[in-house]
N, C-alpha and C positions, 0 to 999 in steps of 0.2 A: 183642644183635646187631641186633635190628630197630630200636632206638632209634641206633645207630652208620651206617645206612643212613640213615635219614631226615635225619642230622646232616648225612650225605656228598653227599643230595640237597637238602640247602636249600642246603648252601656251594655247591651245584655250580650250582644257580639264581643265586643272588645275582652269582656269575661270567660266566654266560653271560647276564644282565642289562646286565655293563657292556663287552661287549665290542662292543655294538652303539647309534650315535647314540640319543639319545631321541626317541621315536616320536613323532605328535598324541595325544595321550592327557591326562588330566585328571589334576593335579599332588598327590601324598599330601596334600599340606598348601597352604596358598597360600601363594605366594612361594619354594616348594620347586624344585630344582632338576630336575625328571625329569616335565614337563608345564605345560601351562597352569589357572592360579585365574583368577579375575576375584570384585571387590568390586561389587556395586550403590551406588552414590553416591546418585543422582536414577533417575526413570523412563528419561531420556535420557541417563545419563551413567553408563559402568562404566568402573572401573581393572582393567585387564586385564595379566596375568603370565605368559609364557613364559619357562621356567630349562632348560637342558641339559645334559648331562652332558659331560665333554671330549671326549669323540666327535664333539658335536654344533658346527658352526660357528656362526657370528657371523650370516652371510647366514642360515640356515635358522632361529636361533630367532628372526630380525624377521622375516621371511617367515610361521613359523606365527603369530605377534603377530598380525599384519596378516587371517591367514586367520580365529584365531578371532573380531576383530572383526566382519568379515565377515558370518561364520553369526550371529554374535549380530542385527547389523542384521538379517538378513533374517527371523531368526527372531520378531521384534519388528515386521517390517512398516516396518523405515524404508528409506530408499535410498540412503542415503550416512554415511558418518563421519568426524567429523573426530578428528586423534590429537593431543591438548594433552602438556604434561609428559611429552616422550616422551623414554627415557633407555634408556640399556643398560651393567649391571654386569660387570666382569670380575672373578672369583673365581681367582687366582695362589697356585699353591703351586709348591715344588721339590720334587721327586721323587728320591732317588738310591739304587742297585742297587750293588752287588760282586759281585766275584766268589764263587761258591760254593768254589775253592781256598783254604783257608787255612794251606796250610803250602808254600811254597816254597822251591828253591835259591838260595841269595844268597851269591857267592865272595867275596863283600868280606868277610862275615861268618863264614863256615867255611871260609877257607883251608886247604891242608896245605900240608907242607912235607917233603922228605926227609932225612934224617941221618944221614951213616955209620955213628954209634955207636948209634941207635936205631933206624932204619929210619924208614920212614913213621909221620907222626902220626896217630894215630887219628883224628882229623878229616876226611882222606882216608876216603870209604865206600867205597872199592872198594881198597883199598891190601892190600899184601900184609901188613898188621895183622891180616887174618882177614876179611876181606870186610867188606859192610854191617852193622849195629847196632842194634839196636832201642833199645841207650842212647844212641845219638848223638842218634837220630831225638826221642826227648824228652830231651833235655838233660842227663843222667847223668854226671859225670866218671867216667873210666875210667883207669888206668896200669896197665903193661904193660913185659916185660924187654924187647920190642920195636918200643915208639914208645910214644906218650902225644900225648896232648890232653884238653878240658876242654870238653863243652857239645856244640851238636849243629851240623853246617850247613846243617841246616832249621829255620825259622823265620818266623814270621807279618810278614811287611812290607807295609805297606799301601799303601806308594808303588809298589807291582809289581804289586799287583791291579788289574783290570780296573772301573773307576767308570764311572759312566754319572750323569750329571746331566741330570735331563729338568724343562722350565718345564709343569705340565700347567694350561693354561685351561678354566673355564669360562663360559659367556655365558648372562646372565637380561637379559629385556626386560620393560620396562614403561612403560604409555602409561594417562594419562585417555582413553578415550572418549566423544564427543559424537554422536549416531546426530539424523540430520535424516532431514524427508520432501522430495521433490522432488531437483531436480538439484542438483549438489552446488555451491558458491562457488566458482565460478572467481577469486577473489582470493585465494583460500587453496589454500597448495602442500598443505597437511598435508592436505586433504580429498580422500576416496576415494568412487568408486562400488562398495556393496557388491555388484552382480552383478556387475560385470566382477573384482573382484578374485577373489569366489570363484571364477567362470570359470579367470583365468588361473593362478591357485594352486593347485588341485582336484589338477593334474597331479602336482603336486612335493610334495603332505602322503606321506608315510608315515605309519600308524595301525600299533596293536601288534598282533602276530598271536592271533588265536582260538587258542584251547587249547581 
């Protein structure tokens, strides 16, 4: 019993993990989907990785890219970064769902018909043959001094179930960074000031909640 809980409360973590964007948090693995790695290249040079789960947009995983740049420069004492080989993957699967009904009515399929000389076909479930059937319902042939039929008219059709086809994205970012001291090159769009950026981005990180 205590091992069938602990089962119910890791599935029930692992859910309530992806039911919310991905946090600022530091990524299982580098290049993983669910936080930021960064590789040291040079003293002044990291490849830096933001991955997100589909929850998370396009705007927010460049956004924390740019933020953990940032804290790196400042944490290093430089003032500015420039972003080389800056790129962002999209990760496309299709998703599709049914319906949990799998047995429907289909009149094209389980017709009845009435007869003078036999009455209702037993294919009719509600016919004065004797009501509803548990051998219609699974496919049973039945005959009878007053009607007949053969099969049931319920049955699994897939073109009457409810499908849902969903495109589910996700977005990883990744950039070289170049950490300079002094003002940054104003001939280069790609170069940032690390306090202002932390400044204006501080607002919009989400970090993962304490346990």
């Amino acid at each position: 019993m205590k091992i069938q809980k602990l089962i119910a409360l890791f599935v029930f973590s692992i859910l309530a993990s992806c039911t919310t964007a991905t946090p600022y948090q530091p990524a299982t693995k580098t290049g993983s989907y669910d936080g930021f790695s960064q590789t040291n290249i040079e003293k002044d040079r990291v490849r830096i990785t933001f991955g997100g789960n589909s929850l998370t947009d396009r705007e927010t995983v460049e956004n924390y890219l740019l933020f953990r740049a940032a804290e790196i420069a400042l944490e290093k004492n430089f003032d500015h970064f420039i972003l080389v080989k800056r790129d962002v993957e999209e990760k496309k699967r299709i998703r599709t769902t049914t319906s949990s009904n799998s047995s429907i009515y289909d009149p094209y399929f389980g017709y009845s018909f009435f007869s003078p000389n036999f009455g209702w076909s037993q294919r009719y479930p509600y016919s004065s043959f004797g009501g509803f059937s548990s051998a219609r319902l699974y496919g049973r042939a039945r005959f009878g001094h007053r009607g007949f039929g053969y099969g049931s008219a319920f049955r699994y059709d897939p073109f009457f179930d409810d499908i849902e086809i969903r495109e589910i994205i996700k977005y990883k970012a990744t950039a070289e960074v170049v950490f300079g001291e002094g003002n940054k090159p104003k001939d280069k769009e790609n170069a940032f000031n690390a306090s202002e950026v932390h400044a204006n981005l501080k607002g919009e990180i989400i970090r993962p909640e304490i346990k």
